[in-house]
NUDOPA-537403 format. One record per residue (C-alpha): residue in three letters; y, x, z. Coordinates in pm, whole numbers, plus 50000, padded with zeros to 5 digits. Last residue first. Layout:
// residues N
ALAYXZ/...
END
This chain:
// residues 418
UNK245582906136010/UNK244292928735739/UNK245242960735667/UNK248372962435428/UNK249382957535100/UNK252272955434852/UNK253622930234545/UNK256962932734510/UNK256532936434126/UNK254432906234090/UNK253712887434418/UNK254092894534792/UNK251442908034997/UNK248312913934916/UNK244942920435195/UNK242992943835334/UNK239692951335492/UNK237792922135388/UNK235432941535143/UNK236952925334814/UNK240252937334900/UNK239062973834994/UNK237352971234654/UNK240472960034470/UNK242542984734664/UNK240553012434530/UNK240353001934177/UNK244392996934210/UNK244373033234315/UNK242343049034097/UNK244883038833768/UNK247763044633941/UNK246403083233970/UNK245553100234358/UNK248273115134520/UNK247553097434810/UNK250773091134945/UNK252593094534586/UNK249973069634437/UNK250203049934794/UNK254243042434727/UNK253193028734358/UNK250603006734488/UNK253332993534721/UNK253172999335086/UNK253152978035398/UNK252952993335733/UNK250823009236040/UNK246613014735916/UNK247893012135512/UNK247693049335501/UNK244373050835687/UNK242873025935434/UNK243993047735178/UNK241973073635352/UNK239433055335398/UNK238983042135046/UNK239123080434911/UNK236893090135147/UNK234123065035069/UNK234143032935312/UNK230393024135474/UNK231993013535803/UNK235363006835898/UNK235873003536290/UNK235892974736540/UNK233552952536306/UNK232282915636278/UNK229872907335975/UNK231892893335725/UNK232702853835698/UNK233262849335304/UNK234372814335230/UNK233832800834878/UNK235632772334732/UNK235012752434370/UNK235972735234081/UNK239912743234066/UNK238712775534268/UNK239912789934615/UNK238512821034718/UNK238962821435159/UNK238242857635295/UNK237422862035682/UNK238662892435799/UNK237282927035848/UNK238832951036140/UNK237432926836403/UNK239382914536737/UNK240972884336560/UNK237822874436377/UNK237412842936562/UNK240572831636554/UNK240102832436147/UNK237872804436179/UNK239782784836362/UNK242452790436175/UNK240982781135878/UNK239382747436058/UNK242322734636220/UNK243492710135953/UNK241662680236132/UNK241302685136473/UNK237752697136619/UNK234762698436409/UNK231032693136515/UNK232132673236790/UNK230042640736701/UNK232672619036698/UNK234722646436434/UNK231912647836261/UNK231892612336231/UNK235472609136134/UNK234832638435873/UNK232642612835711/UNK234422584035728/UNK237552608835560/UNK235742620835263/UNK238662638835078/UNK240772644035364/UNK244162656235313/UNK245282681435641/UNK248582699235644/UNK249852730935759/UNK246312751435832/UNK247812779035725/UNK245002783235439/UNK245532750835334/UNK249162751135327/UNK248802781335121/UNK246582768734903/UNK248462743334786/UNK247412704234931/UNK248612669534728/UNK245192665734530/UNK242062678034699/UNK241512713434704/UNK238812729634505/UNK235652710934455/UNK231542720034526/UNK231222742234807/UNK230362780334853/UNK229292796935160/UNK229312834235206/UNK227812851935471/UNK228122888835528/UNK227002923935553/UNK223702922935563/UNK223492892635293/UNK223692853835331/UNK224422834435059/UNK224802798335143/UNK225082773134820/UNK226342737234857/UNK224422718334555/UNK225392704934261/UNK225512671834106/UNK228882656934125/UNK230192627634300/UNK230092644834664/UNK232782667134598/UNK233182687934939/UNK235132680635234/UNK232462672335523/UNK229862690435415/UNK231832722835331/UNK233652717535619/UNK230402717635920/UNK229632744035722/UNK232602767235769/UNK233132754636101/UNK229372762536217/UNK229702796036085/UNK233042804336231/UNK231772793936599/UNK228492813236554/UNK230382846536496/UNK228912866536260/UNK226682900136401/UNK226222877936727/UNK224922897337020/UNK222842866637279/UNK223052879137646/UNK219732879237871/UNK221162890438192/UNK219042905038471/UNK220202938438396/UNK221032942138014/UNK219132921237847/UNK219282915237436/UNK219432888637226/UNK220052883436915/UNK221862862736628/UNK222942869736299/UNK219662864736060/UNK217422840336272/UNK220462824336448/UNK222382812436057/UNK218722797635988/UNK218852776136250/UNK222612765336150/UNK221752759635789/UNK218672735735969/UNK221192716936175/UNK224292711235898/UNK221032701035665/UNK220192677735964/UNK223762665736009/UNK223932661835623/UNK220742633035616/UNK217812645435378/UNK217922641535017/UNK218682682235057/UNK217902714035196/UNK216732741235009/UNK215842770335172/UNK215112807935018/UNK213652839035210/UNK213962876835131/UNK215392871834804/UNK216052903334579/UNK217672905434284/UNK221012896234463/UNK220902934034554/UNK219442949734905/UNK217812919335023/UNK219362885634990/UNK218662850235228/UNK219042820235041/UNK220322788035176/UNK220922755434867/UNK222552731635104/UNK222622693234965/UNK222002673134694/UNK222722639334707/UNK219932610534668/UNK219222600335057/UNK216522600435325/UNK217282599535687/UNK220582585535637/UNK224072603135665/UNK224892608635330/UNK223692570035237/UNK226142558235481/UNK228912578135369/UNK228002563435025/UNK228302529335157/UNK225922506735305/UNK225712468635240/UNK228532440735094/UNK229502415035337/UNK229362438735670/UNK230212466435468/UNK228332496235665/UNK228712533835744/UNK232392525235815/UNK231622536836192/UNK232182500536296/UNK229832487536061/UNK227242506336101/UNK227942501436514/UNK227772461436438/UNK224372469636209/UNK223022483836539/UNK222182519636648/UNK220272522936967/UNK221402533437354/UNK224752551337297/UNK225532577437481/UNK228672590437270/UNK227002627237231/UNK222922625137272/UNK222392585437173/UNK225112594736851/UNK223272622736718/UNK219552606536745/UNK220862577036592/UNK222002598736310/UNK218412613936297/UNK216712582736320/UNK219392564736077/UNK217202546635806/UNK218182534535452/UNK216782509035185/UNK220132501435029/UNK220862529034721/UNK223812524934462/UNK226152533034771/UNK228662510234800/UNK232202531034804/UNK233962543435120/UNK232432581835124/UNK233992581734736/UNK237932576034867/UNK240292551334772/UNK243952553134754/UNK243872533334415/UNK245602568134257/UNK242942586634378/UNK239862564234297/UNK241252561733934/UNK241392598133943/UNK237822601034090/UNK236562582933812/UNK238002601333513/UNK237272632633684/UNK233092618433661/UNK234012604633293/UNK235462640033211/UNK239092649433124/UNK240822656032803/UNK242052694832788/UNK245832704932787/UNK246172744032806/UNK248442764332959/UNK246162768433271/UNK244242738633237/UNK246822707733241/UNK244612676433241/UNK244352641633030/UNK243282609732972/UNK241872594332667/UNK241992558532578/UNK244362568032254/UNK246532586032522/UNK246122574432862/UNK247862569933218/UNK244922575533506/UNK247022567333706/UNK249742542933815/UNK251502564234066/UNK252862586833844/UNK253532624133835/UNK256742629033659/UNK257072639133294/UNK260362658933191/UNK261302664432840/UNK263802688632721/UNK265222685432416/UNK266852726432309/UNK269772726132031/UNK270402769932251/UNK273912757532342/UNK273452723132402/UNK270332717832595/UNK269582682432597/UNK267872661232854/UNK264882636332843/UNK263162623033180/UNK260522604533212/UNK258332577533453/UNK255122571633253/UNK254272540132992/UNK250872526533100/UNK249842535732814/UNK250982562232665/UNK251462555532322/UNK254512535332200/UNK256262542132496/UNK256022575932441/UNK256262580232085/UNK259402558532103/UNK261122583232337/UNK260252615532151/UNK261782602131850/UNK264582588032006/UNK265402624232150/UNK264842639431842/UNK267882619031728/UNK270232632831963/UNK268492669831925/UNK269552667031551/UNK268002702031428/UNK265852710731651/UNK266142749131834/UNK264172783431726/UNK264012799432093/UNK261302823532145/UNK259472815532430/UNK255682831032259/UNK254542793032186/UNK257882789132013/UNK260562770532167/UNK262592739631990/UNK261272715532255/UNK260482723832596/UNK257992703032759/UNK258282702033125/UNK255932693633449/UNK255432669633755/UNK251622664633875/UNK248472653733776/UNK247912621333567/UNK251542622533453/UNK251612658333355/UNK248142655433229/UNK249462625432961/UNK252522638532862/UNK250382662532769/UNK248302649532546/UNK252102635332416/UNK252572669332290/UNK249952667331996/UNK251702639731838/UNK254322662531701/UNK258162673831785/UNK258022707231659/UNK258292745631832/UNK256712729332116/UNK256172744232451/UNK254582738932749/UNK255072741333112/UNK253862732233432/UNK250582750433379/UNK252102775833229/UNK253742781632961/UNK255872820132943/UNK259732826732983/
END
């Protein structure tokens, strides 16, 4: 048995465990085990009874407010074991400082986490709060709305209807993102030659409203991946990436991104892909695998996803992934989704029917993954190539798109991507 994030040790009962106390309560359910080592070994308390008191009155003695708790006693082995359930009263503090599991690690959280907690637990999101600035114009969002909901001029009654606008207190931060001229950083576009050394052309798009930075990424998306050729009398436009999964990828990084930190949406586009990285992981309540299914929607700036969702720049919530990944579903190469605690990147390769630009010894792995699932160990006897040359194969096949894990630990295998 190992800590995690979800569980910690402690050899002794000491202040340092009610840090996290803290995290556990602030982010989700987890266990301290008491009378274990840091490595699992098990060295047991002495009066587990009495232990328990201890650990009860250092709790409600410090974390204020007090958290919902469990304590139990392990018998056999003199273990306490103390379980903290996520509250619904966060942030919950120790000595005014709250706190986050990192890994195995419990680390005190910044002012700008410290904020969006409290938002969190109060059900409030950032796109719904004042904005700090009040002298704003909507040319291009009038523009938007005239074109798709045929509208004949924005009014302060619209504003207010599209939660751009408190009708007793002024704009609000989705308001500000979608004005002409704004504070937030945007899209930061560059456009790499043969190594990241080298860029061929580099955009910045920002202070300006998100449906023009979604409109300019999208310009620049045609002049790399787009072109047309006639065959007959037909002019018929040959995308290398498919428009559709561009636009959704963007069109989500705008719309579900951290907008309370300073940094900037970055879109790397190289010959053989795109990748666009935004600012935040997953919002609180979603795993990755529900996000990647598509299982569940949380929105983290839901007036804004409502107006791209007006406008038709995004279809239900939820479906993006999937939508994406439809796209793909006649290519060799997949889309690849890297999910951060700080960050997400989306890889959308160029489309292909066959591999391309795979050494021998990744094809022919490939070619033994073509019809099943097999184990690293099951492709070192189909290959005959070392353990050690296989796994650096898989990684780069992995990297490139063209397959994909299964499984975890010792059942881990592989196959071509689906």
């Amino acid at each position: 048995m190992r800590e995690s994030k979800n569980l910690e040790f402690k050899e002794q009962i000491t202040n340092t465990f009610l840090k996290t106390v803290s995290a556990y309560a602030n982010y989700g359910t987890g266990k301290i085990i008491f009378g274990r080592a840091d490595n699992g070994e098990i060295v047991g308390i002495d009066d587990p009874v009495n232990a328990c008191l201890n650990i009860e009155n250092k709790i409600n003695d410090s974390i204020k407010p007090n958290p919902n708790y469990d304590l139990s006693i392990d018998e056999k082995n003199k273990l306490v074991i103390l379980t903290v359930n996520k509250g619904t009263d966060a942030p919950y503090f120790y000595k005014s400082k709250a706190y986050k599991r990192n890994d195995s690690a419990t680390v005190e959280i910044d002012s700008v986490e410290l904020s969006r907690l409290i938002l969190v637990s109060k059900n409030i999101s950032f796109d719904s709060l004042i904005s700090a600035k009040q002298n704003l114009k909507f040319d291009t969002l009038q523009e938007a709305l005239i074109r798709e909901l045929d509208i004949k001029k924005i009014t302060s009654d619209i504003l207010v209807t599209l939660n751009l606008k408190k009708a007793d207190s002024g704009y609000t931060n989705a308001g500000a993102l979608l004005a002409d001229q704004n504070d937030f950083r945007g899209i930061d576009l560059v456009r790499f030659g043969e190594n990241i050394n080298v860029m061929l052309d580099r955009q910045k798009y920002e202070h300006i409203s998100i449906l023009k930075e979604y409109q300019l990424a999208l310009e620049k998306y045609r002049q790399y991946y787009q072109r047309e050729e006639i065959h007959g009398s037909k002019r018929i436009i040959i995308e290398t990436v498919p428009e559709k999964a561009f636009r959704e990828a963007i069109a989500n990084a705008l719309v579900h991104r951290t907008w309370d930190v300073n940094a900037q949406i970055k879109v790397s586009m190289f010959d053989d892909r795109i990748e666009i990285t935004s600012p935040g992981g997953l919002p609180e309540g979603i795993s990755k695998q529900e996000y990647l299914a598509g299982q569940i929607s949380i929105l983290r700036n839901p007036i804004i996803a409502g107006i791209f969702f007006r406008l038709g720049l995004i279809e239900q919530f939820g479906t993006g992934v999937q939508r994406i990944f439809s796209e793909y579903q006649n290519s060799i190469v997949k889309p690849q989704f890297l999910i951060f605690d700080n960050s997400i990147t989306v890889k959308l390769p160029i489309l292909q029917t066959e591999p391309v630009d795979l050494s021998e010894n990744e094809q022919k792995l490939y070619q033994l993954l073509k019809d099943k699932e097999l184990s690293s160990t099951e492709l070192v006897k189909s290959s005959g190539f070392g353990k050690t040359k296989v796994l650096k194969l898989l990684n780069s096949l992995i990297s490139a798109g063209y397959i994909t894990k299964v499984g975890k630990g010792r059942s881990t295998k592989y196959r071509v991507a689906k």
